[in-house]
C-alpha positions as a Markdown table, in Angstrom:
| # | Residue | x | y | z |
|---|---|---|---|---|
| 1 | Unk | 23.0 | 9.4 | 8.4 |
| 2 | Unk | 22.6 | 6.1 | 9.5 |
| 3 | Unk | 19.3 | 3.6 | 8.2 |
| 4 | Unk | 18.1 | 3.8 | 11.4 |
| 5 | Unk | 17.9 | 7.3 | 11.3 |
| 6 | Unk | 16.4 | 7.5 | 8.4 |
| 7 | Unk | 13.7 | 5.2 | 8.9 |
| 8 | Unk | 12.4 | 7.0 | 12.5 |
| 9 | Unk | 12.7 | 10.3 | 10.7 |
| 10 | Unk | 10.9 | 9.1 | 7.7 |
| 11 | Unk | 8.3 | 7.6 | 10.5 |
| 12 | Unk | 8.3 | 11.1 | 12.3 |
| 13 | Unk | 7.6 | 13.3 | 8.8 |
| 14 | Unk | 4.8 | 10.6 | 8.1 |
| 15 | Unk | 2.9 | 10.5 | 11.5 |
| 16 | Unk | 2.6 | 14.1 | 11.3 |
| 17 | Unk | 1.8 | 15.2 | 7.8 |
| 18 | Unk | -0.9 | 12.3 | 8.5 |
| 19 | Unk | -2.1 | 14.2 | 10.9 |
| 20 | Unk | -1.8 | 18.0 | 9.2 |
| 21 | Unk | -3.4 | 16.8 | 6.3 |
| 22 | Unk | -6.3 | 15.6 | 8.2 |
| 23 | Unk | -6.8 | 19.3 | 9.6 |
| 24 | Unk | -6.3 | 21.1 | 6.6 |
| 25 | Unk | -8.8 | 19.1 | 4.3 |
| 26 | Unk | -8.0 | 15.5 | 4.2 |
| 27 | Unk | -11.0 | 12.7 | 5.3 |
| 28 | Unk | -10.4 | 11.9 | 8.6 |
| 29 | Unk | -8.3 | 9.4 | 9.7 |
| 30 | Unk | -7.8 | 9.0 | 6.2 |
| 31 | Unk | -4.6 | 12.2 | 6.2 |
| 32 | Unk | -2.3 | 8.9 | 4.2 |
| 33 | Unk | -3.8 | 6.1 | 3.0 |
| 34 | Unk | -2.4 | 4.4 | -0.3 |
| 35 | Unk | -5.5 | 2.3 | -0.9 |
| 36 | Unk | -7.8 | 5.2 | -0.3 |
| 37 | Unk | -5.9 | 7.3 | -2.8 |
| 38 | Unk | -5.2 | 4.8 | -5.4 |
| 39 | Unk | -9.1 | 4.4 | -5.1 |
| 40 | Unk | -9.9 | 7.7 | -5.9 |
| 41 | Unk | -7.5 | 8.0 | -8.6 |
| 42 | Unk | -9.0 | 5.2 | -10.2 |
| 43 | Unk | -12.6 | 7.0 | -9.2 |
| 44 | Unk | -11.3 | 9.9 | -11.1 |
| 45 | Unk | -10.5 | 8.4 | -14.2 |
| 46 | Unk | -13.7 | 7.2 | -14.6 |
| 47 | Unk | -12.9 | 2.9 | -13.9 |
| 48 | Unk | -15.2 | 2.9 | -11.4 |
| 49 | Unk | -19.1 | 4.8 | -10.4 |
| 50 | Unk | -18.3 | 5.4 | -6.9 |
| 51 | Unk | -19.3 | 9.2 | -6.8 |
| 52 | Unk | -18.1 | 10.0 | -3.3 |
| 53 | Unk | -14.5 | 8.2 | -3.6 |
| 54 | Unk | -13.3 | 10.0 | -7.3 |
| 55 | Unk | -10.5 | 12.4 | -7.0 |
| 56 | Unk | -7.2 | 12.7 | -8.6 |
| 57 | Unk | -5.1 | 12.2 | -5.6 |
| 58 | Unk | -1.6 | 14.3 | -5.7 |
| 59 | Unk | -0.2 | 12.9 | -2.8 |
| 60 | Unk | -0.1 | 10.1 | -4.7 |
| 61 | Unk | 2.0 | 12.4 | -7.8 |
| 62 | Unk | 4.5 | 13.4 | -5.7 |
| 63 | Unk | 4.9 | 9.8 | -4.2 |
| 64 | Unk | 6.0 | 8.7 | -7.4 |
| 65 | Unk | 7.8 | 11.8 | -8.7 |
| 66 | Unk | 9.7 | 11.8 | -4.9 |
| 67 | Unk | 11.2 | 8.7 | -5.3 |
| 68 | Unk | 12.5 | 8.8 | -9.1 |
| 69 | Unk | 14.3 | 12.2 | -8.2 |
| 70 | Unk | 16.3 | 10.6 | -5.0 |
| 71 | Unk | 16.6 | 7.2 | -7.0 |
| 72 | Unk | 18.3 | 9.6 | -9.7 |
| 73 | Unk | 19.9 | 11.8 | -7.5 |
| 74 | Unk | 21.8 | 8.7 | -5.6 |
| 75 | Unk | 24.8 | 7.1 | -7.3 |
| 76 | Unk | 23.4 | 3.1 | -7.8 |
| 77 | Unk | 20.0 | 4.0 | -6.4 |
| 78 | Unk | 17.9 | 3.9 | -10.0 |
| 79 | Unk | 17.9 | 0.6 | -11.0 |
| 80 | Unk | 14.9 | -0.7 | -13.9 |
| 81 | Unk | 14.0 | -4.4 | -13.4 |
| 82 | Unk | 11.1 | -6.4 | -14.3 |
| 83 | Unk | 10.0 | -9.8 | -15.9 |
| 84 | Unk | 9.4 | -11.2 | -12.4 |
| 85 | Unk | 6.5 | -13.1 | -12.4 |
| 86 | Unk | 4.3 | -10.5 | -14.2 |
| 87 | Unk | 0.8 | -11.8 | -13.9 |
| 88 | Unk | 1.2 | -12.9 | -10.2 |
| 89 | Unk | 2.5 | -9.3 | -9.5 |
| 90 | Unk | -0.9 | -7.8 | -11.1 |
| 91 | Unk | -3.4 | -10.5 | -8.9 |
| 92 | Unk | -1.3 | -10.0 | -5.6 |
| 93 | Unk | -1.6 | -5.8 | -5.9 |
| 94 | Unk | -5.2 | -6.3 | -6.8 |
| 95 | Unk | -5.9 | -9.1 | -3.9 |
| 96 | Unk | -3.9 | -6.3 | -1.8 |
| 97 | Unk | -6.3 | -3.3 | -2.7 |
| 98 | Unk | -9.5 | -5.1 | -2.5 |
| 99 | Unk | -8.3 | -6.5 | 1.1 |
| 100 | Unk | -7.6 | -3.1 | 1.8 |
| 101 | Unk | -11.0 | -1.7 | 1.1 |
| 102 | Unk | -12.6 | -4.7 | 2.7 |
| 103 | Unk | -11.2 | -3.0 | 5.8 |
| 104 | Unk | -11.4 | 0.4 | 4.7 |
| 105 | Unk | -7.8 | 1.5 | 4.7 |
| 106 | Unk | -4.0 | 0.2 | 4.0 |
| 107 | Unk | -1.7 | -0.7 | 6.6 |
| 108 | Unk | -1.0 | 2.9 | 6.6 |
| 109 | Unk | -4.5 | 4.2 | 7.1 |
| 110 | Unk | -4.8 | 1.5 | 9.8 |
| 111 | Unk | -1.9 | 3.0 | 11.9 |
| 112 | Unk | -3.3 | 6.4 | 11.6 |
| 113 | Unk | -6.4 | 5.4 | 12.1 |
| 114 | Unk | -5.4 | 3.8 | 15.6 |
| 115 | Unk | -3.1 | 7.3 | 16.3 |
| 116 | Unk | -6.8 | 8.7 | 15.9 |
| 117 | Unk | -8.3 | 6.7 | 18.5 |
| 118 | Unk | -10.0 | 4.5 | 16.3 |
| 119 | Unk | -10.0 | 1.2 | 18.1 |
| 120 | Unk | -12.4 | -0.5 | 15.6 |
| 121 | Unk | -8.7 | -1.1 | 13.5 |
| 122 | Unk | -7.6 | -3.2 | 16.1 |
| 123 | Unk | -8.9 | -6.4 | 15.2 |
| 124 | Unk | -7.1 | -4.8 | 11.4 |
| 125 | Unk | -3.9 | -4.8 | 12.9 |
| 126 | Unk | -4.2 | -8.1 | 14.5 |
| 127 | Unk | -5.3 | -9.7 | 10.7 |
| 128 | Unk | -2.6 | -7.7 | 9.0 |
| 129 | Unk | 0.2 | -9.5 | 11.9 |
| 130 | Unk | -1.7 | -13.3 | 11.0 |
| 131 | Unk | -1.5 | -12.7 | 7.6 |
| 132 | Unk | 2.0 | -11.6 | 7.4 |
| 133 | Unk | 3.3 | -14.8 | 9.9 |
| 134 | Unk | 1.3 | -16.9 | 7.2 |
| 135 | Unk | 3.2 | -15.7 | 4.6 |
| 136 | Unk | 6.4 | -15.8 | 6.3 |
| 137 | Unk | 5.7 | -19.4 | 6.7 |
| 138 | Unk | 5.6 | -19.6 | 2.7 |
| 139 | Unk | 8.8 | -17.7 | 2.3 |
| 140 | Unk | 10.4 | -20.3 | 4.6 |
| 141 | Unk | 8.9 | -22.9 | 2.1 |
| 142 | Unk | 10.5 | -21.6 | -0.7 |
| 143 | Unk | 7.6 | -19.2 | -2.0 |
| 144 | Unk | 9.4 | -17.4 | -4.4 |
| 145 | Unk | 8.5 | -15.0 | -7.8 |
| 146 | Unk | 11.6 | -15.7 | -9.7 |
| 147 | Unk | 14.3 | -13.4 | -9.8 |
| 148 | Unk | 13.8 | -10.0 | -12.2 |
| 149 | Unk | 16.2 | -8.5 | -15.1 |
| 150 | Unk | 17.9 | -5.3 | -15.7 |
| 151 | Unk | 16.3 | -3.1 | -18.5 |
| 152 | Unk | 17.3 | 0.1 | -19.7 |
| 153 | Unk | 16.8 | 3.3 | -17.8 |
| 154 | Unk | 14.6 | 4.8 | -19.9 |
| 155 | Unk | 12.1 | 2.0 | -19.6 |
| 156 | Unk | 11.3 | 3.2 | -16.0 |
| 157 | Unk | 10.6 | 6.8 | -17.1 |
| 158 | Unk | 7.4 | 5.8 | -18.1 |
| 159 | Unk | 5.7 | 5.6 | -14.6 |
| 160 | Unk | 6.7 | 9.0 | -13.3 |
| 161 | Unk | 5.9 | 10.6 | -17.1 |
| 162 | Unk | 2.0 | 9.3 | -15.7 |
| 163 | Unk | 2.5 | 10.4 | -12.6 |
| 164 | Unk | 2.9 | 14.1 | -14.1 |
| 165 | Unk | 0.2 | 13.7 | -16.3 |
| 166 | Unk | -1.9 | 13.2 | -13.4 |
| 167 | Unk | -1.0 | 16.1 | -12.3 |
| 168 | Unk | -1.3 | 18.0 | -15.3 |
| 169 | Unk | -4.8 | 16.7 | -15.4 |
| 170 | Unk | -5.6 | 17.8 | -11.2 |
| 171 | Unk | -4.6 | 21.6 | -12.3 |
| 172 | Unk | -6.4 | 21.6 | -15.9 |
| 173 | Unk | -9.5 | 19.5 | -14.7 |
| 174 | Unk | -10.9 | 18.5 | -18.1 |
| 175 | Unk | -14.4 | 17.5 | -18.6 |
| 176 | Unk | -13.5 | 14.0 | -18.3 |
| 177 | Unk | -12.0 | 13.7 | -15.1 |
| 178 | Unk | -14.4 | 12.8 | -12.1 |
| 179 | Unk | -13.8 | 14.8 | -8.8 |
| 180 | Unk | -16.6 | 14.1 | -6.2 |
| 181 | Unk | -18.9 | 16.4 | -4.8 |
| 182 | Unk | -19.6 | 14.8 | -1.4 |
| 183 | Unk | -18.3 | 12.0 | 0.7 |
| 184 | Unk | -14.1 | 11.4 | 1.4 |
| 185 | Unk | -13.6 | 12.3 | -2.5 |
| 186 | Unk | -14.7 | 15.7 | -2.0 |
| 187 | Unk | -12.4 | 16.7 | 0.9 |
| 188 | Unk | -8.7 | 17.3 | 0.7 |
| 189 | Unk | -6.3 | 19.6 | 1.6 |
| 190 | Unk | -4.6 | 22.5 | -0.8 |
| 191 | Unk | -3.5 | 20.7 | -3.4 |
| 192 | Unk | 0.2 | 22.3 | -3.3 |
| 193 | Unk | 0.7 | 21.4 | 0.3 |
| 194 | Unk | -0.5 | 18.0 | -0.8 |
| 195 | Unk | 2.1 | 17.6 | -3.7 |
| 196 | Unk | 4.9 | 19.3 | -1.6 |
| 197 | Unk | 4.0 | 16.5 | 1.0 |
| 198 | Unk | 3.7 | 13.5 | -1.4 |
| 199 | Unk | 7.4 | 14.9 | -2.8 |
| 200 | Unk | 9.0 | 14.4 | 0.8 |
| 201 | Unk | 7.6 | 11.7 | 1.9 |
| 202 | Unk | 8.2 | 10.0 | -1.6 |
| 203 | Unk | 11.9 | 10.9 | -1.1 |
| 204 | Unk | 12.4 | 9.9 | 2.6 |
| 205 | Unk | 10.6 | 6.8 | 1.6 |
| 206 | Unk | 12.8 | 5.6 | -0.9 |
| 207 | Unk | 15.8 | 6.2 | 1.2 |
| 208 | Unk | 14.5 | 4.5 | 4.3 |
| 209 | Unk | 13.0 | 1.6 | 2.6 |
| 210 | Unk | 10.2 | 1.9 | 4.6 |
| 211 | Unk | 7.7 | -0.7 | 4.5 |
| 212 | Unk | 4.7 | -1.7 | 7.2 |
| 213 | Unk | 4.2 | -5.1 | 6.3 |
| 214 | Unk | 8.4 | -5.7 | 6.1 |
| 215 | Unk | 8.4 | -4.1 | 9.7 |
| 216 | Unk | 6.9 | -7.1 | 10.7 |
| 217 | Unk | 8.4 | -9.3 | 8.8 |
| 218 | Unk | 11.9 | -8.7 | 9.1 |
| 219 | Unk | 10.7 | -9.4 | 13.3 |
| 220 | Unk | 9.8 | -13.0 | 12.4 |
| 221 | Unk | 12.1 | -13.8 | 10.4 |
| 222 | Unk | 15.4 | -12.4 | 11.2 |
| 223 | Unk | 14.7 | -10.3 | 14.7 |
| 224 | Unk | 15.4 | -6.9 | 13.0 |
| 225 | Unk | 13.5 | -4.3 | 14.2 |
| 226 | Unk | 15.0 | -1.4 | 12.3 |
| 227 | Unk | 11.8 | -1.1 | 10.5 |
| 228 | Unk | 9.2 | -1.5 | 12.9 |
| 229 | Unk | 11.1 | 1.9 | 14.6 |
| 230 | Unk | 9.7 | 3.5 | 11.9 |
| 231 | Unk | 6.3 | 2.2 | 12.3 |
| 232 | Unk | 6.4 | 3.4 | 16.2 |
| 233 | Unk | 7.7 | 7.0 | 15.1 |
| 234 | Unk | 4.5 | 7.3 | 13.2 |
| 235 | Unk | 2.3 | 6.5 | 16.0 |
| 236 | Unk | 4.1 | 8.1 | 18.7 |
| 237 | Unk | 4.4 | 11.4 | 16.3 |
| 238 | Unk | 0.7 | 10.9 | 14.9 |
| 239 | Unk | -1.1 | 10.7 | 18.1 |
| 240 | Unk | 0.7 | 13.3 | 20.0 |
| 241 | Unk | -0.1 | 15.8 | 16.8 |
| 242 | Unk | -3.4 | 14.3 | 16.8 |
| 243 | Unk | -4.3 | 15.2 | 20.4 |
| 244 | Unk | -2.2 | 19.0 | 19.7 |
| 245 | Unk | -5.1 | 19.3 | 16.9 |
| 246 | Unk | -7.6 | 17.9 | 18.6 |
| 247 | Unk | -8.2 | 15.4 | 16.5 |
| 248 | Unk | -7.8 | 12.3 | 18.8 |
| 249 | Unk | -11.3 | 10.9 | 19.6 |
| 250 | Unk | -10.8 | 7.8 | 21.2 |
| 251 | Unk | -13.2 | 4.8 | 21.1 |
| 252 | Unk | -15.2 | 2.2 | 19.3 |
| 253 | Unk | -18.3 | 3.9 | 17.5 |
| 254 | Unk | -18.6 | 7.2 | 15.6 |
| 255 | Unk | -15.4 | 6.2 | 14.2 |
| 256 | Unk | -15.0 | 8.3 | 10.4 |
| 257 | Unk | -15.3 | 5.9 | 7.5 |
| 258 | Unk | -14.7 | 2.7 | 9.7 |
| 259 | Unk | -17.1 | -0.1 | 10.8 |
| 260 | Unk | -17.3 | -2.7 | 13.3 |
| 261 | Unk | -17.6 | -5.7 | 11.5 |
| 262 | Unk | -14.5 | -7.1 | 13.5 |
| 263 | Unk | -14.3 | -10.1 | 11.7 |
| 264 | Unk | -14.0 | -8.6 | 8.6 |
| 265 | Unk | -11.8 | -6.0 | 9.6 |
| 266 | Unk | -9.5 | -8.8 | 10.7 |
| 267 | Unk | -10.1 | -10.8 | 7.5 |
| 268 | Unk | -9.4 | -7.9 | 5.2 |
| 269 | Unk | -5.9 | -7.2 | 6.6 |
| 270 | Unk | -5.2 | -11.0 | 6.8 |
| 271 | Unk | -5.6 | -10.6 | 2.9 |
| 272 | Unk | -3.3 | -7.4 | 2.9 |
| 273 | Unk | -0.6 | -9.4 | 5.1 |
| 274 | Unk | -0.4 | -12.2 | 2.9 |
| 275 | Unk | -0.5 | -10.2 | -0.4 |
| 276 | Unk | 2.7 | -7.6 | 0.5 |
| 277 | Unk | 4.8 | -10.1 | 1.9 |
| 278 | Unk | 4.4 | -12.5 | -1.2 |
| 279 | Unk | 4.8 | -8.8 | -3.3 |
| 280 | Unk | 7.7 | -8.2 | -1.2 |
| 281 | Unk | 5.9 | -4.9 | 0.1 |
| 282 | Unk | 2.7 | -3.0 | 1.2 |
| 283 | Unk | 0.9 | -0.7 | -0.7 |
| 284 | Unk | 3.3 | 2.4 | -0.1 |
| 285 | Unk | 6.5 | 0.4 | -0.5 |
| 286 | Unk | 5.4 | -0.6 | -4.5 |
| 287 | Unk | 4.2 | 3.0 | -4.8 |
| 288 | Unk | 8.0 | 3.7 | -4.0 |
| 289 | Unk | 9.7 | 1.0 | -5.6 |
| 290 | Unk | 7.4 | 2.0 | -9.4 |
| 291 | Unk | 8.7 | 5.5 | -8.9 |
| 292 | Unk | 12.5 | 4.3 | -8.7 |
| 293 | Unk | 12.4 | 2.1 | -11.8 |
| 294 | Unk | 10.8 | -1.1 | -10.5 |
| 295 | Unk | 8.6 | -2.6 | -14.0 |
| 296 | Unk | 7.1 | -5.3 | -11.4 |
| 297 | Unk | 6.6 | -3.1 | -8.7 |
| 298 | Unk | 4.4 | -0.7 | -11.7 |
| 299 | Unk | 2.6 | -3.6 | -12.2 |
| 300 | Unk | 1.1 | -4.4 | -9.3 |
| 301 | Unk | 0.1 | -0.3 | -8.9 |
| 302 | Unk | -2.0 | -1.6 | -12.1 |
| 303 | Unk | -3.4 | -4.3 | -10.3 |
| 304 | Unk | -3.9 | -2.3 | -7.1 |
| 305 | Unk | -5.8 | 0.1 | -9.7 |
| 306 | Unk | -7.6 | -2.5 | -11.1 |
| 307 | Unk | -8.7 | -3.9 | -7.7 |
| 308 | Unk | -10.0 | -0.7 | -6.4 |
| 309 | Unk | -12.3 | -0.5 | -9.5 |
| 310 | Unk | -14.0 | -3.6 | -9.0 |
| 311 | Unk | -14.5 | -3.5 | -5.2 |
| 312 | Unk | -16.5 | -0.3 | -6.3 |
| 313 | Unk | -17.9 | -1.7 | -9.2 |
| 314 | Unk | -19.0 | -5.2 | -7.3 |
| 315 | Unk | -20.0 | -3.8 | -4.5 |
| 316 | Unk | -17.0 | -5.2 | -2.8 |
| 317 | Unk | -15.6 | -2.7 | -0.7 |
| 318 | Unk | -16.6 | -2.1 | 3.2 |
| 319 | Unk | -18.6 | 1.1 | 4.2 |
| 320 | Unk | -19.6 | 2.3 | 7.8 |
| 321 | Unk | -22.5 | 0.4 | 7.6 |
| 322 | Unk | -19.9 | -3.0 | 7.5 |
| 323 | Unk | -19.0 | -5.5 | 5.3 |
| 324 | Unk | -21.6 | -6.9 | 2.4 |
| 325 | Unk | -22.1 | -10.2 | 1.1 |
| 326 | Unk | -20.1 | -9.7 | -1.6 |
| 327 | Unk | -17.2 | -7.9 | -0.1 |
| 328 | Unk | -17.6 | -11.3 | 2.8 |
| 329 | Unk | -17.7 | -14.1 | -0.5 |
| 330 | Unk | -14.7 | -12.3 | -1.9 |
| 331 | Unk | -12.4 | -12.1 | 1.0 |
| 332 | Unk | -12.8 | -15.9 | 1.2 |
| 333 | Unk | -12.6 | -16.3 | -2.0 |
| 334 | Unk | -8.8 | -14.6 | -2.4 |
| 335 | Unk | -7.8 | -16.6 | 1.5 |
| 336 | Unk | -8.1 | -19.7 | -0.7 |
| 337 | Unk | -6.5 | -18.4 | -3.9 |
| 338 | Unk | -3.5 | -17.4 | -1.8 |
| 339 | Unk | -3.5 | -20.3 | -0.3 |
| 340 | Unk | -3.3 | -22.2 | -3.8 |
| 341 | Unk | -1.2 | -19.8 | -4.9 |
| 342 | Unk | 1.3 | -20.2 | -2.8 |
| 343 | Unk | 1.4 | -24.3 | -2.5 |
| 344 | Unk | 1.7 | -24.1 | -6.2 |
| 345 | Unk | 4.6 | -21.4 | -6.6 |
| 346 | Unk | 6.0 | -23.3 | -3.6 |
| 347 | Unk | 5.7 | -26.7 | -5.1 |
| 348 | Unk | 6.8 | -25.7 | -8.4 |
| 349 | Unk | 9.7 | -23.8 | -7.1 |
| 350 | Unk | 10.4 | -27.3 | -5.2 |
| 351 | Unk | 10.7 | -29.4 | -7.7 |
| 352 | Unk | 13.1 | -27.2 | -9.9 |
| 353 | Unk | 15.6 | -27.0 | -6.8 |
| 354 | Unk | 15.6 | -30.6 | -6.7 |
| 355 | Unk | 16.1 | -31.1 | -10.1 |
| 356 | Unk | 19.2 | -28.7 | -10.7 |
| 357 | Unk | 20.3 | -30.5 | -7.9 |
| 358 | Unk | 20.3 | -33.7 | -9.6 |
| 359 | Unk | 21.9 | -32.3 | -12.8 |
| 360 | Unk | 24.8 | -30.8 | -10.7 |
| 361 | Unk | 25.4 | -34.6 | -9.0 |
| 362 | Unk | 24.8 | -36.1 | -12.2 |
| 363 | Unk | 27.7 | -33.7 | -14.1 |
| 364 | Unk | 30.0 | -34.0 | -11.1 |
């Protein structure tokens, strides 16, 4: 089957188990959402006191557990790397998450959230698009994070061995896992349907590629839209099965988990746009890329872990009531830390070019 194939039929299978979660259990307008159900994992492992966001999200299991069967299944497909720029990795997931939150939703959410009718993740969309040009623009500079090495294979088992425990904790529910009561926590669909779900979409994902923010990306720079097909299936598929479920409810207020702090929204996904493309993918794409092997790719999972516990903790997540002051300060606040980020990285990155180039005129 051709890439292209793959991609609009990985779109298709998204846009409407989106939308069928949503109607057996899943928050709505929340059906896939990768910040929403790292967040809750994190919720139900105690990192942060959030009581209506803890859960132990399977989808997210069968992501992870998708992807490293396919990887393993496909000759050349399972390939453990890491050592690229470690530390950068673990701020850019976090910066990613807590972006995410600020809005209330990945990329993902965001384009469900519009199949919905919910136009208040408009002004997302068009912040997620500015923040990904932006960072295009740095790619052009010469933003870089290095290049990664090959480990052994059986360094990448690690990531799906947590990924089952996770699972194993879900069925046995010990004392010490937190599952909310109320509020999006509490609502999902059957968990088997869930993990059956995660498992496809996991495996169609790593064979696609499949990535929001590279849609957009590979537009700008190189006029591919092989991935951005995808990203059309899922709304075209999403809405139509949204509307056959009457779930479509089109409009600006009395939107589920969403506010219209415009600005904010826009600002959140800026954040999210810059973060993936300088990751070199959005919040599902590093899900995918952990599962297959990637060591960098786990790390930033970490960091989008870690980010979703202190946007709870500090109060810096959104809610439908908007955006607080501390969710506002820290969206600045990681604007200009990209921003340095990347003039350093790029500046750094700069000055080694030019001076292996004057080694290799020097030796000539």
């Amino acid at each position: 089957m051709k890439q292209s194939r793959v991609i609009i039929l990985t779109g298709v299978v998204i846009g409407f188990s989106g939308a069928l979660l949503m109607a057996l259990g899943n928050p709505a307008n929340m059906g896939i959402c990768l910040a929403c159900f790292w967040r809750d994992v994190a919720g139900g492992l105690g990192l942060h006191r959030a009581g209506v966001v803890q859960n132990i999200r399977l989808e997210i299991v069968g992501f992870i557990i998708g992807a490293f069967l396919i990887a393993n299944l496909v000759k050349g497909e399972y390939k453990v790397q890491s050592g690229s720029s470690p530390f950068t990795r673990f701020f850019l997931g976090a910066t990613m998450m807590i972006g995410a939150l600020v809005f209330l939703g990945c990329p993902w959410r965001m384009v469900l959230r519009l199949s919905g009718g919910d136009w208040t993740a408009i002004s997302g969309l068009f912040g997620f698009i500015a923040g990904i040009y932006v960072a295009t623009q740095f790619l052009k500079k010469g933003f870089s994070l290095g290049r990664a090495s090959t480990e052994r294979d059986t360094k990448g088992y690690l990531f799906p061995a947590i990924a089952v425990g996770l699972l194993l904790l879900r069925i046995i529910n010990p004392e010490f896992i937190f599952l909310s009561e109320t509020g999006p926590g509490s609502q999902f669909a059957p968990l088997w349907i869930t993990l059956i779900i995660g498992l496809i979409i996991g495996g169609l994902a790593q064979r696609s590629r499949i990535c929001s923010a590279g849609a957009i990306r590979d537009i700008i720079l190189v006029r591919d839209f092989d991935l951005f097909k995808g990203m059309v299936a899922i709304i075209v598929v999403a809405t139509g099965t949204n509307i056959a479920l009457g779930q479509f409810n089109p409009g600006f207020t009395g939107q589920a988990v969403a506010h219209t702090d415009y600005l904010w929204n826009f600002l959140g996904m800026f954040v999210v746009g810059i973060s993936a493309i300088m990751l070199g993918g959005c919040p599902l794409r590093q899900t995918i890329l952990a599962g297959e092997g990637n060591i960098d790719s786990v790390i930033a999972v970490f960091g989008m872990l870690f980010g979703a516990a202190i946007s709870h903790n500090f109060q810096l997540a959104g809610s439908p009531n908007g955006v607080g002051f501390n969710g506002r300060a820290a969206t600045i606040g990681l604007i200009i830390a990209l921003f340095i980020l990347a003039w350093v990285n790029i500046t750094k990155n700069n000055q080694e070019i030019a001076t292996k180039r004057r080694e290799a005129s020097s030796n000539a």
